[in-house]
CHARMM-style PDB file with segment names, atoms N, HN, CA, C and O in Angstrom:
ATOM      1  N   UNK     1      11.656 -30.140  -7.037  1.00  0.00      PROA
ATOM      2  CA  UNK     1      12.140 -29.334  -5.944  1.00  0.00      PROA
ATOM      3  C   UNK     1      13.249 -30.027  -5.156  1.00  0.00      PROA
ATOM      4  O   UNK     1      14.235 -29.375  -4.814  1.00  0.00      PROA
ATOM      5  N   UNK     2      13.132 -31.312  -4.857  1.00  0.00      PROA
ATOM      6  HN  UNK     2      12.331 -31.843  -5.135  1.00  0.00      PROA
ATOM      7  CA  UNK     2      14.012 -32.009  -4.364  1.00  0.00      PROA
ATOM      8  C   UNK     2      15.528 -31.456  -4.570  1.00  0.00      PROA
ATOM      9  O   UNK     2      16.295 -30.974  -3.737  1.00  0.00      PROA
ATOM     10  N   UNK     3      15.732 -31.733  -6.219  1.00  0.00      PROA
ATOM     11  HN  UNK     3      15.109 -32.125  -6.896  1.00  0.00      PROA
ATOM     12  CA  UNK     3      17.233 -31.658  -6.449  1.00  0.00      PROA
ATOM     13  C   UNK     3      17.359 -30.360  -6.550  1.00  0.00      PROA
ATOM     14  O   UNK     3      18.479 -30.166  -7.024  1.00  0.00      PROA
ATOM     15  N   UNK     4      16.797 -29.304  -6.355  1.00  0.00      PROA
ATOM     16  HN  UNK     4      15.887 -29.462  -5.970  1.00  0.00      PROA
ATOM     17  CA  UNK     4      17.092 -27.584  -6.259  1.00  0.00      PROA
ATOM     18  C   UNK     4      17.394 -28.194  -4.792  1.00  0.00      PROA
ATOM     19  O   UNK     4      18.522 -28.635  -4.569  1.00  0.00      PROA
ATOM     20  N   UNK     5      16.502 -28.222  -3.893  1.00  0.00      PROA
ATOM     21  HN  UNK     5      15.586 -27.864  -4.073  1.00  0.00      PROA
ATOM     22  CA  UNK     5      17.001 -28.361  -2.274  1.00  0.00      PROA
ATOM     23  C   UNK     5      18.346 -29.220  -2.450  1.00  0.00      PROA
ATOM     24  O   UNK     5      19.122 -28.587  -3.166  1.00  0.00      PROA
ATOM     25  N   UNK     6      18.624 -29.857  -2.236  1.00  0.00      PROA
ATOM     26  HN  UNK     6      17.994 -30.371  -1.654  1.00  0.00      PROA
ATOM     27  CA  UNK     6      19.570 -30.960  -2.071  1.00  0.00      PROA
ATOM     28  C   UNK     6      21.117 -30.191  -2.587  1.00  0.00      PROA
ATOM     29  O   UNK     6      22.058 -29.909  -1.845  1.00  0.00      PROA
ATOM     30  N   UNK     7      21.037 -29.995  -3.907  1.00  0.00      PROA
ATOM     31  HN  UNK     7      20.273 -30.225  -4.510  1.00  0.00      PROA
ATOM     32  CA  UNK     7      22.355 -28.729  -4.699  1.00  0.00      PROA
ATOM     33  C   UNK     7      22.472 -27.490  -3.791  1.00  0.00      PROA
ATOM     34  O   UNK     7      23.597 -27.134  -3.442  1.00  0.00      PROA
ATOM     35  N   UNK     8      21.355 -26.793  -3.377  1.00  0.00      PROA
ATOM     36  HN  UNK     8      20.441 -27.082  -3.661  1.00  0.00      PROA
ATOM     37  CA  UNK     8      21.523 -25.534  -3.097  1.00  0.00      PROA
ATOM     38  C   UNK     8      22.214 -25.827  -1.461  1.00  0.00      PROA
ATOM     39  O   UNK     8      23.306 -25.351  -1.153  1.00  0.00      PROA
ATOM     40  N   UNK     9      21.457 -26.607  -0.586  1.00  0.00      PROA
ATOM     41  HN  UNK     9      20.569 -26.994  -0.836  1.00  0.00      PROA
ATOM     42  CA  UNK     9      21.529 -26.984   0.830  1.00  0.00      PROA
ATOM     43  C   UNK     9      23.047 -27.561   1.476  1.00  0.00      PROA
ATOM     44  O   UNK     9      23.645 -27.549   2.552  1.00  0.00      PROA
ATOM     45  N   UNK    10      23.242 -28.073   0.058  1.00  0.00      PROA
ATOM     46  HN  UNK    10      22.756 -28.083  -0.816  1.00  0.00      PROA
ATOM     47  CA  UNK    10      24.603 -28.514   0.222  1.00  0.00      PROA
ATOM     48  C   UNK    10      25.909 -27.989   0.335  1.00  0.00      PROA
ATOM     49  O   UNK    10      26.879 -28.449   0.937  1.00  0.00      PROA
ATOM     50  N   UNK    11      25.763 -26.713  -0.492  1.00  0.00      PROA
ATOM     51  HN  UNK    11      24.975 -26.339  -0.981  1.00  0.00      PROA
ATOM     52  CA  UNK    11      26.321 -26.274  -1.117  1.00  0.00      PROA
ATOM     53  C   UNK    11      26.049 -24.277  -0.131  1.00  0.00      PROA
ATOM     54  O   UNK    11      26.770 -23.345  -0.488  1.00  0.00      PROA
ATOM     55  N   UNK    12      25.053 -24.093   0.897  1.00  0.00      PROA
ATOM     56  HN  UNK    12      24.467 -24.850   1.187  1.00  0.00      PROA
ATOM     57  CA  UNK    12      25.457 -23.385   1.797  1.00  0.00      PROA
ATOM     58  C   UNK    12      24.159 -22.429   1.029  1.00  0.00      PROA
ATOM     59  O   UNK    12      23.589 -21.663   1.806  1.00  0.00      PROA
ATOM     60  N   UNK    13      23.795 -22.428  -0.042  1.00  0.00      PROA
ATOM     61  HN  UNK    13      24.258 -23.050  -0.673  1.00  0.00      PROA
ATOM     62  CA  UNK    13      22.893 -21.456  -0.616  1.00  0.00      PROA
ATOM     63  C   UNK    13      21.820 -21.277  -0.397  1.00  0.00      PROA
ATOM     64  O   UNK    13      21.108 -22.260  -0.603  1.00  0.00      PROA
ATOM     65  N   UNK    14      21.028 -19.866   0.172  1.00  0.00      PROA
ATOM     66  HN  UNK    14      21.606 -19.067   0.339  1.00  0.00      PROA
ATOM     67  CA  UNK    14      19.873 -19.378   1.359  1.00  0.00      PROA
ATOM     68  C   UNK    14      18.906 -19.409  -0.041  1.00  0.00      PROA
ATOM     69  O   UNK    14      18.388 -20.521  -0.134  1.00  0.00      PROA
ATOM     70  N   UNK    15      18.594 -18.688  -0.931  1.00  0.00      PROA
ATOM     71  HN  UNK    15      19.015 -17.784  -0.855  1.00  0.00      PROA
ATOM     72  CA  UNK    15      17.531 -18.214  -1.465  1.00  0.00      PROA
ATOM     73  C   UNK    15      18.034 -18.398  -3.219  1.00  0.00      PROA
ATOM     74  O   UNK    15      19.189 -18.060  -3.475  1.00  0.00      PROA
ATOM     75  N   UNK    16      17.241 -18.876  -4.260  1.00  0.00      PROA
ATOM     76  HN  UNK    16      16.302 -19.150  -4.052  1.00  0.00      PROA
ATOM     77  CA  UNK    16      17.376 -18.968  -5.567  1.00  0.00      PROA
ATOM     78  C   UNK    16      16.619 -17.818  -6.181  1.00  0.00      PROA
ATOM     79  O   UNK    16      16.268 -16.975  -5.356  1.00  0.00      PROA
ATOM     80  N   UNK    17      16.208 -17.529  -7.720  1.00  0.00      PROA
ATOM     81  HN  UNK    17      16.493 -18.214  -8.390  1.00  0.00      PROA
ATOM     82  CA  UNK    17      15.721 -16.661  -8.375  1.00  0.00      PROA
ATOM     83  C   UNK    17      14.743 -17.962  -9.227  1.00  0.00      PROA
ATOM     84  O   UNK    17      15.356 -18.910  -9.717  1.00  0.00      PROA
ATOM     85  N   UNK    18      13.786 -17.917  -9.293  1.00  0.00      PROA
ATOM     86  HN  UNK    18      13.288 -17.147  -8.895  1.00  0.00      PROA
ATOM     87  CA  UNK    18      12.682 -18.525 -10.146  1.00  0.00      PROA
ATOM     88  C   UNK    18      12.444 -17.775 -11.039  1.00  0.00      PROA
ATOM     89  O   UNK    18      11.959 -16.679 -10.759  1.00  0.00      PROA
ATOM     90  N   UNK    19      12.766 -18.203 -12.686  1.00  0.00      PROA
ATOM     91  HN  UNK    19      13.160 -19.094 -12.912  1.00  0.00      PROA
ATOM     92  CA  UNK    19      12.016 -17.405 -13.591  1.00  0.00      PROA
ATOM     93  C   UNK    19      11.035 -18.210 -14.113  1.00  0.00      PROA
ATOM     94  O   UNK    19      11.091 -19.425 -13.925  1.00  0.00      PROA
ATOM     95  N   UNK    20      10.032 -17.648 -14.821  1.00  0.00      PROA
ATOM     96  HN  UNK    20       9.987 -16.661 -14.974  1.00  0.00      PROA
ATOM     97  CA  UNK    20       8.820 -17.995 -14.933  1.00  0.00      PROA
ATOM     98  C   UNK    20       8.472 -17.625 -16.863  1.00  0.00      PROA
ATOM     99  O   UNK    20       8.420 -16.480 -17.311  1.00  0.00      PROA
ATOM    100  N   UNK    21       8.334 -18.539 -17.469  1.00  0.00      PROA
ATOM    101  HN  UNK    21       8.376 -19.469 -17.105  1.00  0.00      PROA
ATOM    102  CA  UNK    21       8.575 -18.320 -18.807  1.00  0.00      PROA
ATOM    103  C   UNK    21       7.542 -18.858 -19.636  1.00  0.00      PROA
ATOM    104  O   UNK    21       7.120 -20.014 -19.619  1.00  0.00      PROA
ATOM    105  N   UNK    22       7.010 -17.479 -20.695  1.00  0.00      PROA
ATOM    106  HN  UNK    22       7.354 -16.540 -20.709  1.00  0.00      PROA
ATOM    107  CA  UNK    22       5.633 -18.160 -21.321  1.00  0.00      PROA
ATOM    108  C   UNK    22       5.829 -19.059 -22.531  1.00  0.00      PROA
ATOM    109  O   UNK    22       6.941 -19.496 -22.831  1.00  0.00      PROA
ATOM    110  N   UNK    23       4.840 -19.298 -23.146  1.00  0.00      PROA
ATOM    111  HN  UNK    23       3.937 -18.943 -22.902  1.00  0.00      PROA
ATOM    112  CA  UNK    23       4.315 -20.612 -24.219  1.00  0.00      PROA
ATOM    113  C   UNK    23       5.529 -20.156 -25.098  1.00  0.00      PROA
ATOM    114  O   UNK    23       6.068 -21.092 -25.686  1.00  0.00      PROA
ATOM    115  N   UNK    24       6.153 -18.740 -25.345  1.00  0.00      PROA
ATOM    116  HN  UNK    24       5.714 -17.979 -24.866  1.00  0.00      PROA
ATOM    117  CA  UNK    24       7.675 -18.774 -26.197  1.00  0.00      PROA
ATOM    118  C   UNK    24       8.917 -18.659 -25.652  1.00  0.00      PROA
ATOM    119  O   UNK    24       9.875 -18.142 -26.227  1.00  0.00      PROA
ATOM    120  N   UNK    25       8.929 -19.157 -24.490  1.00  0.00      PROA
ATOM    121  HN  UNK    25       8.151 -19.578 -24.023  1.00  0.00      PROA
ATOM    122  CA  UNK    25      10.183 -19.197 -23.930  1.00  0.00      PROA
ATOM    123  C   UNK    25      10.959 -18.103 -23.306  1.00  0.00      PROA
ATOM    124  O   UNK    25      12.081 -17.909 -22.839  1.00  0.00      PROA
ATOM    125  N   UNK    26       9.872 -17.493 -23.509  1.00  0.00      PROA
ATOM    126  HN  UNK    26       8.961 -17.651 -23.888  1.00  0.00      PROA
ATOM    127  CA  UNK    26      10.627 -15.433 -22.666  1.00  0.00      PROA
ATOM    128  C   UNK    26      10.488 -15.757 -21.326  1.00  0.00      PROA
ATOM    129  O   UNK    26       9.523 -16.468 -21.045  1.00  0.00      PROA
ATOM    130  N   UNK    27      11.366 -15.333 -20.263  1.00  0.00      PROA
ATOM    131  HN  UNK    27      12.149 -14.755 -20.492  1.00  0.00      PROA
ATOM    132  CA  UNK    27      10.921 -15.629 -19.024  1.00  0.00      PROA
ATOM    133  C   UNK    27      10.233 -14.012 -18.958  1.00  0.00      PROA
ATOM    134  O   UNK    27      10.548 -12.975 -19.541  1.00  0.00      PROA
ATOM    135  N   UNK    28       9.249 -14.306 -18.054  1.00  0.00      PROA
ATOM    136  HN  UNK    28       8.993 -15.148 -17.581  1.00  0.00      PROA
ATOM    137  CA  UNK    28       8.204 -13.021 -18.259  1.00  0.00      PROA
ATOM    138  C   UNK    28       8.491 -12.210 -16.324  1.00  0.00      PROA
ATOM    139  O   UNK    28       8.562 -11.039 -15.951  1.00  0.00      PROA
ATOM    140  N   UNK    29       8.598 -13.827 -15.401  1.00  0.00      PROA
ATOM    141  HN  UNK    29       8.541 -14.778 -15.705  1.00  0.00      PROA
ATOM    142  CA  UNK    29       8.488 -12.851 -14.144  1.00  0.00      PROA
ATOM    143  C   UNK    29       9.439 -13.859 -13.113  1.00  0.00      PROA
ATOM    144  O   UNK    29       9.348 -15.087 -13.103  1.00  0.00      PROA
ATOM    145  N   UNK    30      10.407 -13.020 -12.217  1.00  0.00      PROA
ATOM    146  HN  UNK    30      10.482 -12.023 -12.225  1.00  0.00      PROA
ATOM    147  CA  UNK    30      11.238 -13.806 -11.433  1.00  0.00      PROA
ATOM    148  C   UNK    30      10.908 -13.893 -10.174  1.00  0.00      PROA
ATOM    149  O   UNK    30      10.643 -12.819  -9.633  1.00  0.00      PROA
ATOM    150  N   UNK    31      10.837 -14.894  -9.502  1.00  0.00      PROA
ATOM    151  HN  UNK    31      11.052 -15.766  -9.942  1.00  0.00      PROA
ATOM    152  CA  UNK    31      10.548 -14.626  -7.604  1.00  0.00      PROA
ATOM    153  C   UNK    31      11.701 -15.489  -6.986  1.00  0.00      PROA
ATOM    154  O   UNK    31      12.302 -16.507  -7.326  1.00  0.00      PROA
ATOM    155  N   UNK    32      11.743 -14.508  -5.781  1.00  0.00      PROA
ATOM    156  HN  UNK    32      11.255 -13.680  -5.505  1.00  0.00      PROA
ATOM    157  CA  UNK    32      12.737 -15.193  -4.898  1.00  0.00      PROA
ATOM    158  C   UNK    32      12.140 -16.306  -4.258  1.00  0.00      PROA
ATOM    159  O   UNK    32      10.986 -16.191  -3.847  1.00  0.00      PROA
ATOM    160  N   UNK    33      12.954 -17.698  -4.070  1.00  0.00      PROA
ATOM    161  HN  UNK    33      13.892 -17.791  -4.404  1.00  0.00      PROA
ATOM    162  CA  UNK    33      12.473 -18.804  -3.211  1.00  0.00      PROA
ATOM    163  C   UNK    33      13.787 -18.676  -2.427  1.00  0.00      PROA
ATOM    164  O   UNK    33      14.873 -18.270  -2.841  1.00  0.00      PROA
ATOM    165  N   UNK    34      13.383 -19.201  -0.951  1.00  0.00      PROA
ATOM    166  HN  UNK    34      12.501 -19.531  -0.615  1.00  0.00      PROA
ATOM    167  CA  UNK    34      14.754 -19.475   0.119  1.00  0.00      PROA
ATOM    168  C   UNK    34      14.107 -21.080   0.215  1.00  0.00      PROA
ATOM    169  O   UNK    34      12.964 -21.524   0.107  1.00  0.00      PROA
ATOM    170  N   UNK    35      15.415 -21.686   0.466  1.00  0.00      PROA
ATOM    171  HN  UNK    35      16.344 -21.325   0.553  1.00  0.00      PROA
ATOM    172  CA  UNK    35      15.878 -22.863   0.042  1.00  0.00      PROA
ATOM    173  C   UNK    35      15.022 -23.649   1.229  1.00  0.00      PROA
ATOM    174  O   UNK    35      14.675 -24.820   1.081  1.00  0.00      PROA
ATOM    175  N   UNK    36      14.705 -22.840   2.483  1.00  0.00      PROA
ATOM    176  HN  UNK    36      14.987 -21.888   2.603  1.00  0.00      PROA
ATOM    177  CA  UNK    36      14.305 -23.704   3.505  1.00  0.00      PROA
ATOM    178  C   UNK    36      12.715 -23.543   2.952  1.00  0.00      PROA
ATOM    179  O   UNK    36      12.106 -24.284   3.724  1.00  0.00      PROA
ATOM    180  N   UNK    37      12.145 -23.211   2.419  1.00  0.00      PROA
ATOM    181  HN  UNK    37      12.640 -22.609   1.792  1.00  0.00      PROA
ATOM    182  CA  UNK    37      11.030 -22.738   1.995  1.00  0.00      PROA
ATOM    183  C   UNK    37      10.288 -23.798   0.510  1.00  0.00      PROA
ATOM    184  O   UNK    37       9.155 -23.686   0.041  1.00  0.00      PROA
ATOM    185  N   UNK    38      11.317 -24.701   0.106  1.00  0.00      PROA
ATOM    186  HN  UNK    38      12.237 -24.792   0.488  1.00  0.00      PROA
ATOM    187  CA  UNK    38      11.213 -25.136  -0.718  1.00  0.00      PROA
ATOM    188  C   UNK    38      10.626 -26.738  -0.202  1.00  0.00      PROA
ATOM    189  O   UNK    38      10.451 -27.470  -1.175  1.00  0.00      PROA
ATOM    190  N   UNK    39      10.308 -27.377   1.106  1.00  0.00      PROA
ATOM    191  HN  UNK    39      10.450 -26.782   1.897  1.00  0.00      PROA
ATOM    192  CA  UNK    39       9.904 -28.463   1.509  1.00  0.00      PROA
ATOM    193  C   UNK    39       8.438 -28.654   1.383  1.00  0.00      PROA
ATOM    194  O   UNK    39       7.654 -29.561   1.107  1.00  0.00      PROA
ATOM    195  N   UNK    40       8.410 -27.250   1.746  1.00  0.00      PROA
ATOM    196  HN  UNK    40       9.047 -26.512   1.971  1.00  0.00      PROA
ATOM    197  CA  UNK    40       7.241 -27.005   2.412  1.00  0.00      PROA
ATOM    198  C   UNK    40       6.455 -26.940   0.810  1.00  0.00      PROA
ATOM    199  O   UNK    40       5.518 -27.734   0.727  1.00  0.00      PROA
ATOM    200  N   UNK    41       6.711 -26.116  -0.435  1.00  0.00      PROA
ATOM    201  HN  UNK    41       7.472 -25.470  -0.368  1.00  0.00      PROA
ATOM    202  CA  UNK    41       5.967 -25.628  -1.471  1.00  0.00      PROA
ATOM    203  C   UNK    41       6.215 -27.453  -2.123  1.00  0.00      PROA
ATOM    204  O   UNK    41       5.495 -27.868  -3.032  1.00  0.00      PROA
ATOM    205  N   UNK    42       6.850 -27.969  -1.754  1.00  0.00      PROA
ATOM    206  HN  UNK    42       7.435 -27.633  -1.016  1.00  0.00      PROA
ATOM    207  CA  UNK    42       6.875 -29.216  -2.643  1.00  0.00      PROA
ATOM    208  C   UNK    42       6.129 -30.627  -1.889  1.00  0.00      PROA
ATOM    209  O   UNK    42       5.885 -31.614  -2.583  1.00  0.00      PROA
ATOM    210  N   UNK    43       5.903 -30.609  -0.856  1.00  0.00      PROA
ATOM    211  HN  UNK    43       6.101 -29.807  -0.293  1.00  0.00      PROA
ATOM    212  CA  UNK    43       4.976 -31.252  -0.293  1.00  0.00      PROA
ATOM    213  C   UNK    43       3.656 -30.795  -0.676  1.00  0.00      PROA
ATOM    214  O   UNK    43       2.792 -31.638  -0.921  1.00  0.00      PROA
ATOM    215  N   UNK    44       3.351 -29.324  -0.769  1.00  0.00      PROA
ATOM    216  HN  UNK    44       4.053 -28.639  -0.570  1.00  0.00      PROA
ATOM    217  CA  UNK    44       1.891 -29.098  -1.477  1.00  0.00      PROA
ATOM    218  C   UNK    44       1.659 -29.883  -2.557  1.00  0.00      PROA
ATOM    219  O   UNK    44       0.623 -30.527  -2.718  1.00  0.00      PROA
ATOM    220  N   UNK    45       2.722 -29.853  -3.422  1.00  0.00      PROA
ATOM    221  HN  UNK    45       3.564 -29.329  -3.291  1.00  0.00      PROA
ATOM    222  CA  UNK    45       2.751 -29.899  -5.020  1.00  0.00      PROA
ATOM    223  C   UNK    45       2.770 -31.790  -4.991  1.00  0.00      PROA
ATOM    224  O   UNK    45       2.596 -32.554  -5.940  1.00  0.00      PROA
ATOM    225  N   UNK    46       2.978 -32.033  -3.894  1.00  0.00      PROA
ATOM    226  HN  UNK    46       3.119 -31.412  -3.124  1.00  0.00      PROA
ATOM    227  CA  UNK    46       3.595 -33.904  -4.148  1.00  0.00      PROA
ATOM    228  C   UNK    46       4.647 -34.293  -5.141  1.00  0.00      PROA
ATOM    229  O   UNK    46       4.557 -35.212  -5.956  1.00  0.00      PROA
ATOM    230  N   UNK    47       5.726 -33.421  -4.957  1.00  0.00      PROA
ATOM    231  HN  UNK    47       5.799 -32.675  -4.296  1.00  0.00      PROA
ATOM    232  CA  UNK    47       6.723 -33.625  -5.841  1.00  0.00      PROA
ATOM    233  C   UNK    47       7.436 -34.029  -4.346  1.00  0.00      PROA
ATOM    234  O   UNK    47       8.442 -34.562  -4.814  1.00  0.00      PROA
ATOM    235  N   UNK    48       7.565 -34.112  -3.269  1.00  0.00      PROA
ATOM    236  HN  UNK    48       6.748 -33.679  -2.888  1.00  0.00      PROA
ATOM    237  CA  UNK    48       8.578 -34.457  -2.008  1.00  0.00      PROA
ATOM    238  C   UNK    48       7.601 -35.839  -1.670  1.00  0.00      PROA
ATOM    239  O   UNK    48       6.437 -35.889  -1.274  1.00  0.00      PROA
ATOM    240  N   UNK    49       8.787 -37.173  -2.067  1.00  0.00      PROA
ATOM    241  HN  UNK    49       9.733 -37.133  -2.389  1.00  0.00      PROA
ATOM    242  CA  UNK    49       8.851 -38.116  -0.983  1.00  0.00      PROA
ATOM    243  C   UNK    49       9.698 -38.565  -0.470  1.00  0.00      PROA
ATOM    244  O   UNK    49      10.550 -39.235  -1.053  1.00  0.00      PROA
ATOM    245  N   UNK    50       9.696 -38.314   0.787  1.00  0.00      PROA
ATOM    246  HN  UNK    50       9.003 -37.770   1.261  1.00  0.00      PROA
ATOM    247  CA  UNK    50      10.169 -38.522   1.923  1.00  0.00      PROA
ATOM    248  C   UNK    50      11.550 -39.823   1.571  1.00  0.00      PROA
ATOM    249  O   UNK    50      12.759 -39.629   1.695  1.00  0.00      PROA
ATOM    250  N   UNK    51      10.988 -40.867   1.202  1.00  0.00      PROA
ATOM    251  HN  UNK    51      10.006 -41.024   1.101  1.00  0.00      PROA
ATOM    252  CA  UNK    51      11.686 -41.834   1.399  1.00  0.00      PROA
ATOM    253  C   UNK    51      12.656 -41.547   0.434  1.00  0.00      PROA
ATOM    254  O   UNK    51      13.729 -41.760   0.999  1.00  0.00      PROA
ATOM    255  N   UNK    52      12.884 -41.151  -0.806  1.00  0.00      PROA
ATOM    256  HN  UNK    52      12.012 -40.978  -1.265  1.00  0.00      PROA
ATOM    257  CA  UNK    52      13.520 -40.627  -1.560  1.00  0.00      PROA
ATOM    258  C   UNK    52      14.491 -39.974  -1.466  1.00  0.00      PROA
ATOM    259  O   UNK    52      15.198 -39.938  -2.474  1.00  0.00      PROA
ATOM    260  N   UNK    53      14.972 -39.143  -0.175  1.00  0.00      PROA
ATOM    261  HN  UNK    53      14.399 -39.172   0.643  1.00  0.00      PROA
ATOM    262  CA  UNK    53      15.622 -38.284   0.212  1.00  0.00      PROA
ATOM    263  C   UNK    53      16.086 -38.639   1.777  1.00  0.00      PROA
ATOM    264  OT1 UNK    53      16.797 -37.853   2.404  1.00  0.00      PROA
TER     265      UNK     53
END
């Protein structure tokens, strides 16, 4: 999540498209993420450290 935030934030961009793709590579379902929204889902996940960024 980091480097989606960091590219998008930089670069002025509010919200991405997530596709979501099964065991053959079809993406099956898309959701909107907004970029400020992305700290927060990646601190759940422990993919955000702090010091890193």
């Amino acid at each position: 999540y980091g480097k989606w935030w960091s590219q998008c934030f930089l670069t002025g961009i509010e919200q991405i498209l997530l596709g979501f793709r099964d065991d053959y590579g079809v993406v099956r379902q898309i959701q909107p993420l907004l970029i400020k929204d992305i700290e927060t889902r990646a601190v759940r996940s422990h993919t955000w450290v702090d010091e890193n960024y």
